[in-house]
N, CA, C and O atoms as a MOPAC input file, in Angstrom:
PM7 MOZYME 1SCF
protein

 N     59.31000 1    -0.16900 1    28.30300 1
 C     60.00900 1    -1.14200 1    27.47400 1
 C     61.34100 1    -1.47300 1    28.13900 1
 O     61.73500 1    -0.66700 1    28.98200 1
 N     62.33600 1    -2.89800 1    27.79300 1
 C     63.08900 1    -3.55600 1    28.36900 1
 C     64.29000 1    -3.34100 1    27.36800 1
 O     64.46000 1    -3.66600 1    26.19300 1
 N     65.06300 1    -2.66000 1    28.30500 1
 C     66.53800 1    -2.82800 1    26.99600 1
 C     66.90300 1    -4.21800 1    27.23000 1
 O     66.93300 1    -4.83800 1    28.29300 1
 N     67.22100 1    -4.65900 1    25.83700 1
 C     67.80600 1    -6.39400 1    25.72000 1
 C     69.32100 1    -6.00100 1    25.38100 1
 O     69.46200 1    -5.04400 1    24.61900 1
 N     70.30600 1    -6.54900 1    25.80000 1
 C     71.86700 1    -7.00100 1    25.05300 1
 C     71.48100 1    -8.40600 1    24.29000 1
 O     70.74100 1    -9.20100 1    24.86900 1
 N     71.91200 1    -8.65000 1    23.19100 1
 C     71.61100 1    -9.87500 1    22.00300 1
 C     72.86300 1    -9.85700 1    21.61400 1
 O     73.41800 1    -8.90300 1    21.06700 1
 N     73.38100 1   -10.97900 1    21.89900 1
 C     74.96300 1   -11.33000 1    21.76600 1
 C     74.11200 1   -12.69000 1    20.19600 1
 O     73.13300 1   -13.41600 1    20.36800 1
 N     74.82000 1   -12.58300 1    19.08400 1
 C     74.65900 1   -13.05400 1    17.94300 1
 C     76.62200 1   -13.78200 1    18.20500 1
 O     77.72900 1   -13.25600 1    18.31800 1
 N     76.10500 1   -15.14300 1    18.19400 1
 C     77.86600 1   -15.64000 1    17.70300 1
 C     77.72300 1   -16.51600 1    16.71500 1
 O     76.89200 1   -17.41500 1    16.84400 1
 N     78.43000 1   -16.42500 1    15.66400 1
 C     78.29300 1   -17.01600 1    14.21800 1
 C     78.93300 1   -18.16300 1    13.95900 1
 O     80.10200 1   -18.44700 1    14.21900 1
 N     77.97100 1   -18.91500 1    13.34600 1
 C     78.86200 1   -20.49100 1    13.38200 1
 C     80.11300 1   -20.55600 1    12.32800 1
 O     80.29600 1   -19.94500 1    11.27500 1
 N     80.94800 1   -21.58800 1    13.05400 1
 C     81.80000 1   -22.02700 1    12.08100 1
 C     81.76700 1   -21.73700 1    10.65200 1
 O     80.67000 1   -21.94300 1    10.13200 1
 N     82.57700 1   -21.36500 1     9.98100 1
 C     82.54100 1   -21.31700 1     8.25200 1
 C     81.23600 1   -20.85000 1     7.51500 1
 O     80.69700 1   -21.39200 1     6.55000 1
 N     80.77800 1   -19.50500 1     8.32200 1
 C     79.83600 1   -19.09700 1     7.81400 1
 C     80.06900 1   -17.34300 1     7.33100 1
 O     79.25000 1   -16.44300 1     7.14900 1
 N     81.44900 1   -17.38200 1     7.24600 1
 C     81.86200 1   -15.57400 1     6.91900 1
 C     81.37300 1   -15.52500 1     5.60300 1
 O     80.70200 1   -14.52400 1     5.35000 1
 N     81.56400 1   -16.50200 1     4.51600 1
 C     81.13600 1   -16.34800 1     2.91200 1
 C     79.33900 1   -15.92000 1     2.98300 1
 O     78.82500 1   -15.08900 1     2.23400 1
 N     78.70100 1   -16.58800 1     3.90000 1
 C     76.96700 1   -16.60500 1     4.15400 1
 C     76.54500 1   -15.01300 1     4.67300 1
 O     75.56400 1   -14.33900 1     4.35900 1
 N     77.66600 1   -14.70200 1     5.57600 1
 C     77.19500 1   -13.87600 1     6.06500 1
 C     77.42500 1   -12.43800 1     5.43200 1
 O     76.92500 1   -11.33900 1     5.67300 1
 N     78.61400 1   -12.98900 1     4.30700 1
 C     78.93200 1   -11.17100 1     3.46100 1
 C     77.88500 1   -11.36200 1     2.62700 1
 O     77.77500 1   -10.35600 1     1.92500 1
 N     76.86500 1   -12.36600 1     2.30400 1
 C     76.11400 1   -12.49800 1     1.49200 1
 C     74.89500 1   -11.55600 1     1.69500 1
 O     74.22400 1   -10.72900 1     1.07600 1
 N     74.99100 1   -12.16400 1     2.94100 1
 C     72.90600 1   -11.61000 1     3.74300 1
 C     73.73000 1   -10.38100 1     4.81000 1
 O     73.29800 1   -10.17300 1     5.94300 1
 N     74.75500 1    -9.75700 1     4.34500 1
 C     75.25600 1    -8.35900 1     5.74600 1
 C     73.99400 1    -7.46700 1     5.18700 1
 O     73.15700 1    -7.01100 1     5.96600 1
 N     73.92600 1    -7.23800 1     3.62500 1
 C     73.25000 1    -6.34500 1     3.10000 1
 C     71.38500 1    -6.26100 1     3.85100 1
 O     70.75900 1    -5.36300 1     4.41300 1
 N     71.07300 1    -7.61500 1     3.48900 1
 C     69.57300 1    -7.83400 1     4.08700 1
 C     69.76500 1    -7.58000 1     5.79700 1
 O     69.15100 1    -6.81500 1     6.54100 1
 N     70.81600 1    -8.49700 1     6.06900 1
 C     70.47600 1    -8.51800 1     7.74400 1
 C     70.44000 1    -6.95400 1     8.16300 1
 O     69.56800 1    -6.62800 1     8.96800 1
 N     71.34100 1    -5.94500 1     7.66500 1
 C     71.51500 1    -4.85400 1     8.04800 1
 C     70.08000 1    -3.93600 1     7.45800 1
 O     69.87300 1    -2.85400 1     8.00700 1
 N     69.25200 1    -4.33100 1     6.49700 1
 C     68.24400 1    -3.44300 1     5.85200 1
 C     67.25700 1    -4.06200 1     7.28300 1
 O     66.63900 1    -3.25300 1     7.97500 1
 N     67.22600 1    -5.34800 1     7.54200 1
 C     66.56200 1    -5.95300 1     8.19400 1
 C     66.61500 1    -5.36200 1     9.77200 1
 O     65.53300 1    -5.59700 1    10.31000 1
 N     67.27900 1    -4.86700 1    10.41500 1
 C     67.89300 1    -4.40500 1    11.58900 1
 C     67.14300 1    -2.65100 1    11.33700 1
 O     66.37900 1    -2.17300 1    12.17600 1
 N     67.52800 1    -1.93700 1    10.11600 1
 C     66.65300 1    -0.73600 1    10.36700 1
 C     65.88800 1    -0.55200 1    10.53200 1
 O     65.53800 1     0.42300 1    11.19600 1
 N     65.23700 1    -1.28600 1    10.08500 1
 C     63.87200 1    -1.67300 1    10.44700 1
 C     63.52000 1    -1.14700 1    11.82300 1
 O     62.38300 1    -0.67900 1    11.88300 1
 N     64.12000 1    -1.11700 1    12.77600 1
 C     63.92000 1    -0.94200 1    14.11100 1
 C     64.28600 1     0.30700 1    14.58000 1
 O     64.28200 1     0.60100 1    15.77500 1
 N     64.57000 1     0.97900 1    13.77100 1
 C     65.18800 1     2.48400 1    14.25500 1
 C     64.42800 1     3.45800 1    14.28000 1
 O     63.71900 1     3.57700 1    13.28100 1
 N     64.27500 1     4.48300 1    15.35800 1
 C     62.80000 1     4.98800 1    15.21800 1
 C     61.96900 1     4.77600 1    16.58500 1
 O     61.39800 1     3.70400 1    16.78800 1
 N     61.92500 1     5.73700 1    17.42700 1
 C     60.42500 1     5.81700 1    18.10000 1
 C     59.55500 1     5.24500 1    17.91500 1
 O     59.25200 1     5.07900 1    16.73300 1
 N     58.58700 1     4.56800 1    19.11000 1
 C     57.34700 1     4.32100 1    18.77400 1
 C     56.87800 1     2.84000 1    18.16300 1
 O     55.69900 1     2.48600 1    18.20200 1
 N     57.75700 1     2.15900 1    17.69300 1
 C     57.83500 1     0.84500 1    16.67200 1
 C     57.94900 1    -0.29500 1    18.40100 1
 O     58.57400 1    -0.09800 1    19.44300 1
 N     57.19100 1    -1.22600 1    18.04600 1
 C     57.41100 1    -1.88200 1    19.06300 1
 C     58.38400 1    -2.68700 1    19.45800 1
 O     58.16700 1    -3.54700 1    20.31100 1
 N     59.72900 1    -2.49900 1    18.82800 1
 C     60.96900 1    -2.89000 1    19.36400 1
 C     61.82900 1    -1.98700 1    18.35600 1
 O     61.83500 1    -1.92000 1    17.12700 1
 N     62.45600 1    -1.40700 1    19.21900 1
 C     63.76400 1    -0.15500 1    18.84700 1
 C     64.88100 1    -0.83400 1    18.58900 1
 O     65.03700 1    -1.93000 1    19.12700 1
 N     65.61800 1    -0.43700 1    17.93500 1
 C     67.17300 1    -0.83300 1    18.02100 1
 C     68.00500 1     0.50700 1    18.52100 1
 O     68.01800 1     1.59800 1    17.95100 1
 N     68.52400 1     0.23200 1    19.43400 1
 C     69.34700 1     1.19500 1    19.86300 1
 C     70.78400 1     1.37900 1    19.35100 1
 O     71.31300 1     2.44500 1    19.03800 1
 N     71.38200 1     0.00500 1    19.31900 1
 C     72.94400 1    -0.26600 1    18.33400 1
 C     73.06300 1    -1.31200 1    18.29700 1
 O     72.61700 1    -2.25600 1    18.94800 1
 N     73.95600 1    -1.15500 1    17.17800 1
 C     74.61200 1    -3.22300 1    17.29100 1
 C     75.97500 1    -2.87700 1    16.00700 1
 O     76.30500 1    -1.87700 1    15.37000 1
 N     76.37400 1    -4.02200 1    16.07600 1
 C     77.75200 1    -3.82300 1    15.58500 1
 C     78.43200 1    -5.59900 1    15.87200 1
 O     78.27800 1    -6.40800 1    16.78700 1
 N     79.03200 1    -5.61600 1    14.87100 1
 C     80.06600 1    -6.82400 1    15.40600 1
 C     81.27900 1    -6.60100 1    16.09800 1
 O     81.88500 1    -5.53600 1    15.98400 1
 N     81.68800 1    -7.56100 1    16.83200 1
 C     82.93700 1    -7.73100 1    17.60500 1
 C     84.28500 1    -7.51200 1    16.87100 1
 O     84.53100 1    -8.12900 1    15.83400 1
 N     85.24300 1    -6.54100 1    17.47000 1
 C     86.22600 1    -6.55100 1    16.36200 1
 C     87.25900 1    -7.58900 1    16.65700 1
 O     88.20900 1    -7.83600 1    15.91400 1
 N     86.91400 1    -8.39400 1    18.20600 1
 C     88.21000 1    -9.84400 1    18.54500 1
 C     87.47100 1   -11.05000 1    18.44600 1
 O     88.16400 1   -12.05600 1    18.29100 1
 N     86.10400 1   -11.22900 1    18.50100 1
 C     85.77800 1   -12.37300 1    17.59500 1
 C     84.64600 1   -12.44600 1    16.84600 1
 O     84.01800 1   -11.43700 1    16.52300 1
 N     84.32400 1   -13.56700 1    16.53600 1
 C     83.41200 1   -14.20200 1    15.94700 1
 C     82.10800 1   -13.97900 1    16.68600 1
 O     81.60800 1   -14.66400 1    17.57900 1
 N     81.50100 1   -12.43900 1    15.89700 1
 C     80.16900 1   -12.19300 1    16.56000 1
 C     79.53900 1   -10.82700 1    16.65200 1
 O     80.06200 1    -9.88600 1    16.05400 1
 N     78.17200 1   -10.62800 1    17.54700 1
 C     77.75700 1    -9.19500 1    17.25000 1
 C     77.29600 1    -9.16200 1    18.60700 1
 O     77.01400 1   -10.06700 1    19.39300 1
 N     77.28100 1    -7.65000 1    18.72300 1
 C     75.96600 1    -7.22700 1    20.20300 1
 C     74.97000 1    -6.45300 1    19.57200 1
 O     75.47300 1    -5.53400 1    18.92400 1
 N     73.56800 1    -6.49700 1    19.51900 1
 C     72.69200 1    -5.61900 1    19.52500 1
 C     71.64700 1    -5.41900 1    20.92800 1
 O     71.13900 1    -6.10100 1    21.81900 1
 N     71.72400 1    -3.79600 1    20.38500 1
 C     71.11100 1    -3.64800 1    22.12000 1
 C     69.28700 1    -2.77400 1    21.12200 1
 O     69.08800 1    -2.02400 1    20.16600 1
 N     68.47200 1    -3.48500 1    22.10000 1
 C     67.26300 1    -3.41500 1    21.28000 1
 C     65.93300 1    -2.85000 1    22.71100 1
 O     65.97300 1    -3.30600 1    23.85400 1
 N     65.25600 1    -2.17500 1    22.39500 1
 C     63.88000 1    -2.49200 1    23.25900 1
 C     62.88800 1    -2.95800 1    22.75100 1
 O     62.58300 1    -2.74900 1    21.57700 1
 N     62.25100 1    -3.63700 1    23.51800 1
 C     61.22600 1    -4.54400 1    23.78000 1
 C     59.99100 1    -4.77400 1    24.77600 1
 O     60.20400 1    -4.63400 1    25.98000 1
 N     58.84900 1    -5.08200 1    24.37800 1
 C     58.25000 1    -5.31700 1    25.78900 1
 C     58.45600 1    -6.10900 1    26.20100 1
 O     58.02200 1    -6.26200 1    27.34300 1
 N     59.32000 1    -7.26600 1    25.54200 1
 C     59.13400 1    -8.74100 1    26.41300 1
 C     60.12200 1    -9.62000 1    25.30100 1
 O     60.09400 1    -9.44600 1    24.08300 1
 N     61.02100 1   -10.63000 1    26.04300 1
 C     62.06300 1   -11.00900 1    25.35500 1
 C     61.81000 1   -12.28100 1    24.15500 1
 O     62.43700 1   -12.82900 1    23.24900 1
 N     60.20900 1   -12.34800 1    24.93400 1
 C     59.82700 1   -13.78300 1    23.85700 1
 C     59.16200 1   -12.86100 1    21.99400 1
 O     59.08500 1   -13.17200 1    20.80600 1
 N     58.89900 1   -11.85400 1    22.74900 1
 C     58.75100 1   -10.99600 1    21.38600 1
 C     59.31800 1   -10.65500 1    20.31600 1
 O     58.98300 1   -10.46500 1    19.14700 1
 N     60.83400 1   -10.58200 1    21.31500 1
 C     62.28200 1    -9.72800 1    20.80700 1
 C     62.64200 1   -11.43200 1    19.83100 1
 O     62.99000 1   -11.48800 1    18.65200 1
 N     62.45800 1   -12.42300 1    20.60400 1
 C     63.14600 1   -13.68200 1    20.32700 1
 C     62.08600 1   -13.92900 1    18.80800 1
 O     62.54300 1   -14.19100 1    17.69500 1
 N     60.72500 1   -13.77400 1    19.11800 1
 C     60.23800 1   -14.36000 1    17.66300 1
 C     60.66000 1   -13.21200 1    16.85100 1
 O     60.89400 1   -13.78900 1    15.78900 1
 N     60.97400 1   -11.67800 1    16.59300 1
 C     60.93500 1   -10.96100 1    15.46000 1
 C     62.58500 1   -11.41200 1    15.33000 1
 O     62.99600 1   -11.46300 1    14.17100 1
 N     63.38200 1   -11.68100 1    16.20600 1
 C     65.00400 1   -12.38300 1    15.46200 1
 C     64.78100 1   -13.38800 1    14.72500 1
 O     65.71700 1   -13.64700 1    13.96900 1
 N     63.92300 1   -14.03500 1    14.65700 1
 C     63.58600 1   -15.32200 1    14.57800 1
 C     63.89700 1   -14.95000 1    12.47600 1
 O     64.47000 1   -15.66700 1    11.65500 1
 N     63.34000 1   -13.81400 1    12.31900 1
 C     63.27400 1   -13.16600 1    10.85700 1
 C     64.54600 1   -12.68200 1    10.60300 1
 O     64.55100 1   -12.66400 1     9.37200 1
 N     65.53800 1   -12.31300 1    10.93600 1
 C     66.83500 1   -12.02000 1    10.67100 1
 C     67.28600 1   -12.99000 1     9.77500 1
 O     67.51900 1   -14.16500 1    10.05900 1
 N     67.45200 1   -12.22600 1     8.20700 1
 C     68.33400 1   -12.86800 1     7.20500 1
 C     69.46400 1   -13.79600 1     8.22900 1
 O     69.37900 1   -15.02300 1     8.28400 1
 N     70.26400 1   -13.19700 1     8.82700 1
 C     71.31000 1   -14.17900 1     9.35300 1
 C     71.16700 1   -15.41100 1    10.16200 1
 O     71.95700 1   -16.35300 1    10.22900 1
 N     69.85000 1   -15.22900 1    10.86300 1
 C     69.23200 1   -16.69800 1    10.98700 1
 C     68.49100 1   -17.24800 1    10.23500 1
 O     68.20600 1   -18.44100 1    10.34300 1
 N     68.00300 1   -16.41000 1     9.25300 1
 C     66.98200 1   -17.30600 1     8.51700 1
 C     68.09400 1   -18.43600 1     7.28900 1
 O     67.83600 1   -19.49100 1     6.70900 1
 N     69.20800 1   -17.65000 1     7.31800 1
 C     70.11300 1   -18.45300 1     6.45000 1
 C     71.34100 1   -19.40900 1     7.47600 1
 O     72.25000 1   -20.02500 1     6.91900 1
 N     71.24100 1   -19.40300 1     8.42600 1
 C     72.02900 1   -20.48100 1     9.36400 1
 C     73.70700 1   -19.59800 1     9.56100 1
 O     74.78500 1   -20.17800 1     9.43200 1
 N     73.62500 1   -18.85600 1     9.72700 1
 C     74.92500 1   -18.64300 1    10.17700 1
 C     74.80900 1   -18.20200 1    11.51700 1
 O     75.83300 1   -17.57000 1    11.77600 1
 N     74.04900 1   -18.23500 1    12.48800 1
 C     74.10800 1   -17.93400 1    13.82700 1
 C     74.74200 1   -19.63700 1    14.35500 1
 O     74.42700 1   -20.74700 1    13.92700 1
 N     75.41700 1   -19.36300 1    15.09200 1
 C     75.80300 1   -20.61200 1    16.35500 1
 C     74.37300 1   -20.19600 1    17.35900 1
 O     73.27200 1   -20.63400 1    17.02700 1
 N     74.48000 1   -19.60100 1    18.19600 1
 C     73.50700 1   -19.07900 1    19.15500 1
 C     73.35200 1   -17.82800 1    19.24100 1
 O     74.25300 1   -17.07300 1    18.87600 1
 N     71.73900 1   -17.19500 1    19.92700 1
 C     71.75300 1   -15.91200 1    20.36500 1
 C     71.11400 1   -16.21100 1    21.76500 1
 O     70.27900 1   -17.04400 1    22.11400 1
 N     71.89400 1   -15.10600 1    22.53600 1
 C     71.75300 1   -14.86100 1    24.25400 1
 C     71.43500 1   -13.60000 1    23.91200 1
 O     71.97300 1   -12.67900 1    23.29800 1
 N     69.99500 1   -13.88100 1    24.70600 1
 C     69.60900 1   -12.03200 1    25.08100 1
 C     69.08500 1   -12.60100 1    26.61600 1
 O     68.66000 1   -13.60900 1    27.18000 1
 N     69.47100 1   -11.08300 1    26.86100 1
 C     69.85700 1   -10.66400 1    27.86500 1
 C     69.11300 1    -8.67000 1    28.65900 1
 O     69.42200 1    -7.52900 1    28.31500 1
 N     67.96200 1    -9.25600 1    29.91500 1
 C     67.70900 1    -7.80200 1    30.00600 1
 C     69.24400 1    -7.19000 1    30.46800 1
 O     70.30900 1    -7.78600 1    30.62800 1
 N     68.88600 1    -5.72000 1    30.61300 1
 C     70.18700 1    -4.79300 1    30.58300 1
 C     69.64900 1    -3.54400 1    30.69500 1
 O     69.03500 1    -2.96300 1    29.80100 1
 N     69.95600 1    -2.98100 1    32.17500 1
 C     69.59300 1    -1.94400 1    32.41800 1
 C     70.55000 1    -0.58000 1    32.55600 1
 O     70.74700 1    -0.11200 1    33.67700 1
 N     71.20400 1     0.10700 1    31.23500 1
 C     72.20200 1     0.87000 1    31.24900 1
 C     72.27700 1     2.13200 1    32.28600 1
 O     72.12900 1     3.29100 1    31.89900 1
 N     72.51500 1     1.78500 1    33.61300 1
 C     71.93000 1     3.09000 1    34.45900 1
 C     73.21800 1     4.12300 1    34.36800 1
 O     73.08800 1     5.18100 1    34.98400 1
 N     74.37600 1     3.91300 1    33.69200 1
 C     75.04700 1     5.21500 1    34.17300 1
 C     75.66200 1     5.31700 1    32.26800 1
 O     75.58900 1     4.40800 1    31.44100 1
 N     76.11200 1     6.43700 1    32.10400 1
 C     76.37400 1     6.29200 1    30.41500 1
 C     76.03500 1     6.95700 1    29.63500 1
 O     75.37800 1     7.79200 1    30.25700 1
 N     75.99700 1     7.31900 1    28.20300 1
 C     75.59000 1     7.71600 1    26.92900 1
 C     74.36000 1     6.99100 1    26.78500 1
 O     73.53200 1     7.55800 1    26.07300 1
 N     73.95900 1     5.68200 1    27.36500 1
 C     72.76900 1     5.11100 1    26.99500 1
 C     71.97900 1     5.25200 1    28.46100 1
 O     71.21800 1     4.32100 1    28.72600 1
 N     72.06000 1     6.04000 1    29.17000 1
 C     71.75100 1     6.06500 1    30.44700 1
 C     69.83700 1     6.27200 1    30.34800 1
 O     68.98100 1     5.63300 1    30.96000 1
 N     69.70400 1     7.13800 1    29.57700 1
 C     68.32500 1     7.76600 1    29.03300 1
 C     67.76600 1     6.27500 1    28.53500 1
 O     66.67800 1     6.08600 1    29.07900 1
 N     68.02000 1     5.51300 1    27.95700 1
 C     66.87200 1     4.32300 1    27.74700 1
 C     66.96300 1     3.26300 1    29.47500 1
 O     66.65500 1     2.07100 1    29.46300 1
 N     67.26600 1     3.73700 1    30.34200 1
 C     67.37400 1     3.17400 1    31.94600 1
 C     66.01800 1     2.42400 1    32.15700 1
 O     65.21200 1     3.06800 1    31.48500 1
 N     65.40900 1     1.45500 1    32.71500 1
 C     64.10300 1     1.24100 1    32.91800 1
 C     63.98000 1     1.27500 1    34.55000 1
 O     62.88700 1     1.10800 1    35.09100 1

């Protein structure tokens, strides 16, 4: 499997939308935690200097990773501007062990 970086940046005037669906998007995101599931979440978190998130996820393949985001409360309700994913191969680190 492929570690992805998923940079989430949130559109304009969408902080009220998004304290709405934090609850779902975040039930929605555990979802992935866990061995064995065909895309892991490893972490994610928002940016504390701007407008936005990183989640770092595995995957077999990014068009996979791209349709199950596709279900994220936070896109399904429009507060994404764009998401960039991105493979990412953490070779030295605390995340060194998911390396491909």
């Amino acid at each position: 499997m492929t570690v992805f970086a998923v940079e989430y940046r949130y559109a304009a005037n969408s902080a009220a939308v998004r304290d709405e669906y934090r609850p779902a998007h975040r039930e929605f995101l555990s979802g992935f935690i866990g061995e064995g599931a065909a895309i892991e979440l490893i972490a994610s978190g928002p940016y504390t200097e701007s407008d936005g998130a990183l989640l770092l996820l595995r995957a077999e393949g990014e068009a996979a990773l791209r349709e199950v985001l596709q279900q994220d409360p936070f896109n399904i309700h429009g507060t994404l501007e764009s998401v960039v994913i991105n493979a990412w191969n953490p070779v030295t680190g605390a995340l060194s062990a998911f390396a491909s």
